[in-house]
py3Dmol code that shows the C-alpha trace and the ligand (Angstrom):
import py3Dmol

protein = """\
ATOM      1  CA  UNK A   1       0.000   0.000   0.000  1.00  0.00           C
ATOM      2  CA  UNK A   2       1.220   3.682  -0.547  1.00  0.00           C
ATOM      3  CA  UNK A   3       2.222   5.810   2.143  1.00  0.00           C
ATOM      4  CA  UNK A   4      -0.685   8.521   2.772  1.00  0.00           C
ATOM      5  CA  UNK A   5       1.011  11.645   1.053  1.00  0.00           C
ATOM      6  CA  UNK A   6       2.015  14.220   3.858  1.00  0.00           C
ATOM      7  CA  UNK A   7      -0.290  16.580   5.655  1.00  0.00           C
ATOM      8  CA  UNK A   8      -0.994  20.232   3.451  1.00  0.00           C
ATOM      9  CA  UNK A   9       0.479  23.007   5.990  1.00  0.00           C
ATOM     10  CA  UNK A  10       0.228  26.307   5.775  1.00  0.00           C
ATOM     11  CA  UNK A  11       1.578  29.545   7.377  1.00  0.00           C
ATOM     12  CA  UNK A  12       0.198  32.204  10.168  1.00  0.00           C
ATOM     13  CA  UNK A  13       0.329  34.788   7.782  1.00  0.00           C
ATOM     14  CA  UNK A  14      -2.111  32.886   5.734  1.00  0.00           C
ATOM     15  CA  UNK A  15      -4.246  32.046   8.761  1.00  0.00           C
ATOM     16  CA  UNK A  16      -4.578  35.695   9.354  1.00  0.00           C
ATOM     17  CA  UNK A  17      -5.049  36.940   5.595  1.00  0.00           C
ATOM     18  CA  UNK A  18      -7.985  34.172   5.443  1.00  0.00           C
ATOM     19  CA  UNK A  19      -9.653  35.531   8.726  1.00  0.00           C
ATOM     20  CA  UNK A  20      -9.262  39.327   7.527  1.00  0.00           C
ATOM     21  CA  UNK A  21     -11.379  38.169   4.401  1.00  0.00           C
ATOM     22  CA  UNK A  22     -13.849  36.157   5.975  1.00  0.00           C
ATOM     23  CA  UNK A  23     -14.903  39.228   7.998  1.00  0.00           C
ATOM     24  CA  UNK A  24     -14.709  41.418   4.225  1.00  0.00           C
ATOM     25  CA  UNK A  25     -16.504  38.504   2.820  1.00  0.00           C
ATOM     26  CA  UNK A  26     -19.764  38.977   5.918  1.00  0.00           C
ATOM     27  CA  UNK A  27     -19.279  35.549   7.150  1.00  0.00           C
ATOM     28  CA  UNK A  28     -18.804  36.624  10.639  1.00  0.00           C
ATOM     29  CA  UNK A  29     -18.783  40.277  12.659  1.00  0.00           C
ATOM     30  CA  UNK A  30     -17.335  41.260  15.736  1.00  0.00           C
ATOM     31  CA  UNK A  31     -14.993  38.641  17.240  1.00  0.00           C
ATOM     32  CA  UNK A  32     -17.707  35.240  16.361  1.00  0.00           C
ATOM     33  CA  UNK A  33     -16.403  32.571  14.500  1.00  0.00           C
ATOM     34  CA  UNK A  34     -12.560  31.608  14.047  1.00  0.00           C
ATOM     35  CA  UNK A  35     -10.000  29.604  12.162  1.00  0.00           C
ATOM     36  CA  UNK A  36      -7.359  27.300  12.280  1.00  0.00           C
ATOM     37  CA  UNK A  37      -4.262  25.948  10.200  1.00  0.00           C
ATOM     38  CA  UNK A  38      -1.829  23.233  10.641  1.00  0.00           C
ATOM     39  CA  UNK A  39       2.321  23.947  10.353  1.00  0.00           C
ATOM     40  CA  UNK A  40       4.529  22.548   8.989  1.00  0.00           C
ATOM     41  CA  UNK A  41       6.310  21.191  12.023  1.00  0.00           C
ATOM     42  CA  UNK A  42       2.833  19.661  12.972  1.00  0.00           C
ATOM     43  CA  UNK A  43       1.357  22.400  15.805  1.00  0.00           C
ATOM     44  CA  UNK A  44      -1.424  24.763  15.098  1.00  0.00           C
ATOM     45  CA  UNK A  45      -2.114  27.942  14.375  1.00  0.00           C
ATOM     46  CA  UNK A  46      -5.681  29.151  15.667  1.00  0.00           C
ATOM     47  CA  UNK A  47      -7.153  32.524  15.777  1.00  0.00           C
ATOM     48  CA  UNK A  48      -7.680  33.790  19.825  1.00  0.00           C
ATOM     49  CA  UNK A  49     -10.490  34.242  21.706  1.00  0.00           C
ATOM     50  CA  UNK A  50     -12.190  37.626  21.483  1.00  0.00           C
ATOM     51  CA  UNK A  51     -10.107  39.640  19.448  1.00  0.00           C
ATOM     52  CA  UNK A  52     -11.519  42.141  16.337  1.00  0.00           C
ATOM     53  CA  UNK A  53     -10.434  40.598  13.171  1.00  0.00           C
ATOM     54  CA  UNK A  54      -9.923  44.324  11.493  1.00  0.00           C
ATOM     55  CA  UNK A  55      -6.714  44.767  14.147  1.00  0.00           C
ATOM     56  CA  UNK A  56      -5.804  41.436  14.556  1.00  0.00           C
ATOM     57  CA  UNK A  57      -2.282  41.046  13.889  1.00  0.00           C
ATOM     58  CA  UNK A  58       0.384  37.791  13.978  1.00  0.00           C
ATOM     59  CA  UNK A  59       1.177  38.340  17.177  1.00  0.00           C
ATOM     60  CA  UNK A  60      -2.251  37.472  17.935  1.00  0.00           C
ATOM     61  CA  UNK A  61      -2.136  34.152  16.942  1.00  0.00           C
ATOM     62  CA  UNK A  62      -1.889  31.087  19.103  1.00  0.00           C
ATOM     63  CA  UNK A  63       0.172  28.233  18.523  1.00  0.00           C
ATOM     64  CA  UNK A  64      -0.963  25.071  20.104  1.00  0.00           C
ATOM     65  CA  UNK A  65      -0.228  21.492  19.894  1.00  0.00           C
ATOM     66  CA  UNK A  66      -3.009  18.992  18.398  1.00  0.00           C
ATOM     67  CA  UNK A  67      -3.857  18.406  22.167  1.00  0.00           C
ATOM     68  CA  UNK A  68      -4.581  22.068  22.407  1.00  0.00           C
ATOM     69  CA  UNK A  69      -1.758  22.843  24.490  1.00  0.00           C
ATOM     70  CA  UNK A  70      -0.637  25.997  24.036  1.00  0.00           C
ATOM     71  CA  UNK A  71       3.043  26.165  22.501  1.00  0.00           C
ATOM     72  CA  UNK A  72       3.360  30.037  21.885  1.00  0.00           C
ATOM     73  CA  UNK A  73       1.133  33.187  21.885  1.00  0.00           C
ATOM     74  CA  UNK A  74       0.087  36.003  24.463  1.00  0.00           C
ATOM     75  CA  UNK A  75      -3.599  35.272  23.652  1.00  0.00           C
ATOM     76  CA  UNK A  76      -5.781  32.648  24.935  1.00  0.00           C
ATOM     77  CA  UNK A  77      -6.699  30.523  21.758  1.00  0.00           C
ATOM     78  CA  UNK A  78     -10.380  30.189  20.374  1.00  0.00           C
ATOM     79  CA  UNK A  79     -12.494  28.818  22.811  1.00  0.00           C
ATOM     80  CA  UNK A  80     -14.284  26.485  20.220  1.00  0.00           C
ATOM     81  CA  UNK A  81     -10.684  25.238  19.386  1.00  0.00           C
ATOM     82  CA  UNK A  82     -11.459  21.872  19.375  1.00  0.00           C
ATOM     83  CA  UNK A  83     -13.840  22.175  16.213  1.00  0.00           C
ATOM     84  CA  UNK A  84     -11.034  22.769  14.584  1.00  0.00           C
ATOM     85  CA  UNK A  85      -8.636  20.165  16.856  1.00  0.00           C
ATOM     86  CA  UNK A  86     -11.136  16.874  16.260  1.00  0.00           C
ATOM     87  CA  UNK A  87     -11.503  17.311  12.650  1.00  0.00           C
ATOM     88  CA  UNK A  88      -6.946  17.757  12.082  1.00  0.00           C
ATOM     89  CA  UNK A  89      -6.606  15.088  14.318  1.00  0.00           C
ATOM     90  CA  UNK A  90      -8.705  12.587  12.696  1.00  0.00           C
ATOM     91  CA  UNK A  91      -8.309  13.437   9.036  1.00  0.00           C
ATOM     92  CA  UNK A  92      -4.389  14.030   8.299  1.00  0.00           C
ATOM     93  CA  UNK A  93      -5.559  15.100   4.345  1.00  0.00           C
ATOM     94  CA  UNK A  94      -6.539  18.172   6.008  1.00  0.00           C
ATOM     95  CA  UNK A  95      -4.950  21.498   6.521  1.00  0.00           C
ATOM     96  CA  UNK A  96      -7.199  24.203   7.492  1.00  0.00           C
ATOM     97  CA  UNK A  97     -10.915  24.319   9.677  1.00  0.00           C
ATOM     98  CA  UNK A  98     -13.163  27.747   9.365  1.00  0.00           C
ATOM     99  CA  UNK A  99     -16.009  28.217  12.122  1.00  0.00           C
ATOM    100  CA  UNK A 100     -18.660  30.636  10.624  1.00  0.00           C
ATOM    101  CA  UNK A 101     -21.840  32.351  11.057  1.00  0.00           C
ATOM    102  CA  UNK A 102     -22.871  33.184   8.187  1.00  0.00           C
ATOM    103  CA  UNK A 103     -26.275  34.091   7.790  1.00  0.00           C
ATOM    104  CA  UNK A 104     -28.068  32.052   5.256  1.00  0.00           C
ATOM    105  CA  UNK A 105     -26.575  29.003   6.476  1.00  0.00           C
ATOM    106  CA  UNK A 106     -26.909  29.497  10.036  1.00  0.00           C
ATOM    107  CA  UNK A 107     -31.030  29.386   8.754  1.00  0.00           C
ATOM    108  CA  UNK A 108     -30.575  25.973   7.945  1.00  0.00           C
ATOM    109  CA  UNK A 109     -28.650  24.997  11.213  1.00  0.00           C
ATOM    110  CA  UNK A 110     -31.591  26.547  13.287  1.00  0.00           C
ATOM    111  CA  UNK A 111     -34.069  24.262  11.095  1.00  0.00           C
ATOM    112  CA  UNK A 112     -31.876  21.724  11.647  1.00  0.00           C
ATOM    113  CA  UNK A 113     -31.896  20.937   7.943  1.00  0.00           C
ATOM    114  CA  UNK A 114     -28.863  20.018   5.780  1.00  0.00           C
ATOM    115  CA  UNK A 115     -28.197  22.404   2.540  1.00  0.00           C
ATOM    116  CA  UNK A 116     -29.110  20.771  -0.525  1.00  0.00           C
ATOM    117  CA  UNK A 117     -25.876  19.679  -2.913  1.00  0.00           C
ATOM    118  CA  UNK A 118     -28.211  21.141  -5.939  1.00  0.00           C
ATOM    119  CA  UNK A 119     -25.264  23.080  -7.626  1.00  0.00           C
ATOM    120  CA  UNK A 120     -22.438  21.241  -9.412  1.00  0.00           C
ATOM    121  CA  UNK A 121     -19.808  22.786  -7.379  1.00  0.00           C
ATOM    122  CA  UNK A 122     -21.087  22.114  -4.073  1.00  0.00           C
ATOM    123  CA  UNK A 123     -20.942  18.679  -5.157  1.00  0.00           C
ATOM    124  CA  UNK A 124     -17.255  19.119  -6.642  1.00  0.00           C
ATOM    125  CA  UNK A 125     -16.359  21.343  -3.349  1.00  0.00           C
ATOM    126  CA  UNK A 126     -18.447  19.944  -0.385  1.00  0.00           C
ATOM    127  CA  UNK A 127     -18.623  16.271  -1.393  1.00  0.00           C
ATOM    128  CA  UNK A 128     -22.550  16.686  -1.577  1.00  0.00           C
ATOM    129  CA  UNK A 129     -24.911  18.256   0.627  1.00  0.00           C
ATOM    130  CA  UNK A 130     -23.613  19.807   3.759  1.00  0.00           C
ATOM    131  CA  UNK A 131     -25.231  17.811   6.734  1.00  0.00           C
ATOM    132  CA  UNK A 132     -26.366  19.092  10.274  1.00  0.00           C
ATOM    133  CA  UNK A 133     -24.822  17.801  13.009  1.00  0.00           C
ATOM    134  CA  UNK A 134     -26.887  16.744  16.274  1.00  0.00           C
ATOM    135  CA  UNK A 135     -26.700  19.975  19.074  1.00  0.00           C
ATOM    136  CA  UNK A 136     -23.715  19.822  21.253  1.00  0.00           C
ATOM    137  CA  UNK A 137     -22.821  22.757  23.493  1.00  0.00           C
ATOM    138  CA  UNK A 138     -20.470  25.033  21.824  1.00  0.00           C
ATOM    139  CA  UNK A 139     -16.491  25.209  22.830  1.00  0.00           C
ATOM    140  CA  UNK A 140     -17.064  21.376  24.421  1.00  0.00           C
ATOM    141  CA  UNK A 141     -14.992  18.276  23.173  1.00  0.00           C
ATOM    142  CA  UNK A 142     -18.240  16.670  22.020  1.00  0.00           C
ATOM    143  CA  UNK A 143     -18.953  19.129  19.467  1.00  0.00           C
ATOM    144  CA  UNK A 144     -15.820  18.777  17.851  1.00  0.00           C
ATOM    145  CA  UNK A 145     -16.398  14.789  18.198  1.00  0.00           C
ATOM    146  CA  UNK A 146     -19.619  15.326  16.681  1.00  0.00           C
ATOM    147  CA  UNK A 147     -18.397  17.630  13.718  1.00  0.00           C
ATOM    148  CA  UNK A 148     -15.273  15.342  12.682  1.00  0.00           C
ATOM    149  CA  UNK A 149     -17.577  12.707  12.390  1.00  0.00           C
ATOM    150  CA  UNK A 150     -19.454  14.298   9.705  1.00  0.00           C
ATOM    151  CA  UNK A 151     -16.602  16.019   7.769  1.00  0.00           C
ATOM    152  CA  UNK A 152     -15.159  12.731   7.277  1.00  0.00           C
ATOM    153  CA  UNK A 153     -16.367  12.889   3.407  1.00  0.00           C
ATOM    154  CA  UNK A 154     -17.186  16.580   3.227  1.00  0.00           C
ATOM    155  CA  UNK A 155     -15.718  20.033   3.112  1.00  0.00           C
ATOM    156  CA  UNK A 156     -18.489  21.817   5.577  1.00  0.00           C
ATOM    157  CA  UNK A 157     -21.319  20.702   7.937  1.00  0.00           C
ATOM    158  CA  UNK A 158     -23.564  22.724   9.737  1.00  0.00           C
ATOM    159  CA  UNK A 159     -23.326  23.258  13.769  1.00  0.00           C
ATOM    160  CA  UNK A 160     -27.295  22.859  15.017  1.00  0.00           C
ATOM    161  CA  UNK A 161     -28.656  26.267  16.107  1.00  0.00           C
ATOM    162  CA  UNK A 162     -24.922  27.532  15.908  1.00  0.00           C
ATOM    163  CA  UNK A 163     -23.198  28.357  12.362  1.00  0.00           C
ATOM    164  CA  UNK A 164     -21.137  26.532  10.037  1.00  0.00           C
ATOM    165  CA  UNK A 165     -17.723  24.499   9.790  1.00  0.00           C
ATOM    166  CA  UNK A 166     -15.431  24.170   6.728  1.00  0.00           C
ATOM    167  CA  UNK A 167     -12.224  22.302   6.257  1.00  0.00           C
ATOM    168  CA  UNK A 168      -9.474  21.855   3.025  1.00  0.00           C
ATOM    169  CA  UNK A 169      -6.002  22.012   2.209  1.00  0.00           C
ATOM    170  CA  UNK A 170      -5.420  25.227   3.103  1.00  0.00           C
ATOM    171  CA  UNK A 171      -7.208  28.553   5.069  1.00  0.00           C
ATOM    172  CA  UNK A 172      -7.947  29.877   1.452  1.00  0.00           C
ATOM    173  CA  UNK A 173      -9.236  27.071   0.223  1.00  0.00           C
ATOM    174  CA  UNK A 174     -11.411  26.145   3.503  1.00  0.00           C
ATOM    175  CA  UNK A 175     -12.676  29.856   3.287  1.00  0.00           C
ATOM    176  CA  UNK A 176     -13.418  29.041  -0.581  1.00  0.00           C
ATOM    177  CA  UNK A 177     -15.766  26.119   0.328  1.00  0.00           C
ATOM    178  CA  UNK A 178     -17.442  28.928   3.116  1.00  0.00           C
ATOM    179  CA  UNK A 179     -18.765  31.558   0.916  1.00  0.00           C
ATOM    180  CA  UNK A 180     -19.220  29.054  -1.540  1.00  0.00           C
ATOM    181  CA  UNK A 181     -21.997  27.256   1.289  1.00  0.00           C
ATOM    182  CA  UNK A 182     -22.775  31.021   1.995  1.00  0.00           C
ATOM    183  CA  UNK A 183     -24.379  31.452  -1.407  1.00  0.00           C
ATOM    184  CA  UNK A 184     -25.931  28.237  -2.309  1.00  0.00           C
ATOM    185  CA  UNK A 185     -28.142  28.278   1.216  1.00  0.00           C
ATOM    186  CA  UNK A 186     -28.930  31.890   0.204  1.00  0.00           C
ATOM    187  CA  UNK A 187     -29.775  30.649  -3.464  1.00  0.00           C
ATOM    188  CA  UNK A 188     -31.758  27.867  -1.753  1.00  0.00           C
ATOM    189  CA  UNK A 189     -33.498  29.550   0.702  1.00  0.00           C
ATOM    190  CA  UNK A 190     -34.266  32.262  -2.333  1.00  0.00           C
ATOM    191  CA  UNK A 191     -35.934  29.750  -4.935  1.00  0.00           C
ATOM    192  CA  UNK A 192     -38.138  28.283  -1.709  1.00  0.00           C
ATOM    193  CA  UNK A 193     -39.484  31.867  -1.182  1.00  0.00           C
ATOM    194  CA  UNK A 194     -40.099  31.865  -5.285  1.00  0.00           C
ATOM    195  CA  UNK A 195     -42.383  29.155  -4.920  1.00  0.00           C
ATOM    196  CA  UNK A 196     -40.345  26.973  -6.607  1.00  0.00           C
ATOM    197  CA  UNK A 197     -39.749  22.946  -7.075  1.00  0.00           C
ATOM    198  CA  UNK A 198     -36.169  22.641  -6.715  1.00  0.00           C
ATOM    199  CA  UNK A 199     -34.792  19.631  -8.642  1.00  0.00           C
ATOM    200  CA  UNK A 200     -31.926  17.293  -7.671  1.00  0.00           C
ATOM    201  CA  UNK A 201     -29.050  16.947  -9.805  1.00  0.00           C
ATOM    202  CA  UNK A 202     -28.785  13.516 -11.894  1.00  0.00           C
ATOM    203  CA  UNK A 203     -27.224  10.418 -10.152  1.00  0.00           C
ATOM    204  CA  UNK A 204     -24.908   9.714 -11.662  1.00  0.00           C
ATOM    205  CA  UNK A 205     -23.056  13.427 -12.088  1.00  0.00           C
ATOM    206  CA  UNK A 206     -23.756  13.615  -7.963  1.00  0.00           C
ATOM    207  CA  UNK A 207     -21.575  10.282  -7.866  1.00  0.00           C
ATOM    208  CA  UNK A 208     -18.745  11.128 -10.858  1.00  0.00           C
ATOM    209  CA  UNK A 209     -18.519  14.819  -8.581  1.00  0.00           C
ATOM    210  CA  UNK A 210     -18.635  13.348  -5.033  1.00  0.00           C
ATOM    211  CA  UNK A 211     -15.772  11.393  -6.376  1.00  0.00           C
ATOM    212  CA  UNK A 212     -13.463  14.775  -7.928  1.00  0.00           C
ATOM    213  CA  UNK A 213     -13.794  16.161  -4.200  1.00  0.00           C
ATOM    214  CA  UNK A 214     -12.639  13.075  -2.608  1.00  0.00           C
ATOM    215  CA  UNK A 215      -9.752  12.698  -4.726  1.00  0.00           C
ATOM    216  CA  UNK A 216      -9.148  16.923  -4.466  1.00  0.00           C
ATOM    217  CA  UNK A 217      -9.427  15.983  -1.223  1.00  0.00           C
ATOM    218  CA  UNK A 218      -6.802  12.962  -0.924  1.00  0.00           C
ATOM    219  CA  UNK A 219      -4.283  14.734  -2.905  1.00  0.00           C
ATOM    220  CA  UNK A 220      -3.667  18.400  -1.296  1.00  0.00           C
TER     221      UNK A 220
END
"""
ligand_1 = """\
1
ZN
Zn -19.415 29.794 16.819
"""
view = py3Dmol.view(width=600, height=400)
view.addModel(protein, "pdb")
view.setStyle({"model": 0}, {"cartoon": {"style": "trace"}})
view.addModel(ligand_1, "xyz")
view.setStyle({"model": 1}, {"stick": {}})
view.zoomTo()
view.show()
């Protein structure tokens, strides 16, 4: 058997450009929602707790082991730092986890209700529709069991009553997949409020896509 290729890393300064943007983008406001990428030497680097993303600088990041130690950093890291902990732990193809709020999607994790993979790139990006995890309490170790369990074959899944969860290669490419979720719940929830029948894509172009994003996935 082949050895698993190595884990995608990425860089603090990365981490930090892809949470600047995800607050320019209008997926979160204020201090809610955070993000996470793995190093090259194997720590973490996560975003810290309560901290304005329009003056957050590197010095705000935390470095912490996969445990959640902390390694380096003034700042106490996210406090929902094992969402992004569980899911680089358990899936070593993995490089980068985004926590969310994002509006439109957040609608579906208060109905509880997964977002529909009805547009060829979710399918190519996500895997297929972006599932709803059961209600665990946020920041707690069972929420970020919970969650890795259902990003095991797909890029996002929704938090019940909470927000959303991305993961990828790298923080660019997790924050891809987020506005990408961002607009297809919006374009959902839109063509519900039109009335209309919304129609599943074919079988078999569901399968042939659910099988680009695994191997997108599997090779970083
Ligand atoms: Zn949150």
């Amino acid at each position: 058997m082949a050895d698993a290729p190595p884990s995608p890393t990425t860089t603090p300064e990365e981490v930090l450009r892809a949470a600047k943007q995800m607050l320019a983008d209008g997926l979160v406001e204020g201090t809610s929602g955070n993000i996470s990428g793995r190093l090259p030497d194997g720590l973490v680097c996560l975003s810290p707790s309560s901290v304005a993303y329009d003056t957050m600088t590197l010095d705000d990041l935390v470095i912490v082991d996969l445990d959640g130690s902390v390694v380096s950093g003034e700042r106490s890291p996210t406090t929902e730092k094992d969402l992004h902990l569980g899911a680089l732990r358990r899936y070593p193809e993995l490089g980068a986890v985004i926590h969310t709020h994002a509006v439109y999607a957040t609608m579906f994790a208060l109905a509880h209700e997964p977002i529909p993979a009805v547009i060829e790139e979710v399918v190519v990006y996500v895997g297929g529709d972006v599932p709803c995890c059961e209600y665990k309490g946020t920041g707690t170790a069972d929420l970020g069991d919970e969650v890795a369990a259902h990003l095991a074959d797909r890029g996002a899944a929704l938090l019940a009553n909470h927000g959303l969860v991305t993961c990828a290669g790298t923080p660019a490419k997790a924050l891809h997949i987020a506005a990408l979720v961002e607009r297809t719940a919006k374009i959902v929830w839109g063509a519900r409020a039109m009335g209309a029948t919304i129609h599943p894509l074919p079988e078999k172009v569901n399968r042939d896509m659910a099988g680009v994003y695994r191997y997108i996935r599997e090779n970083p």
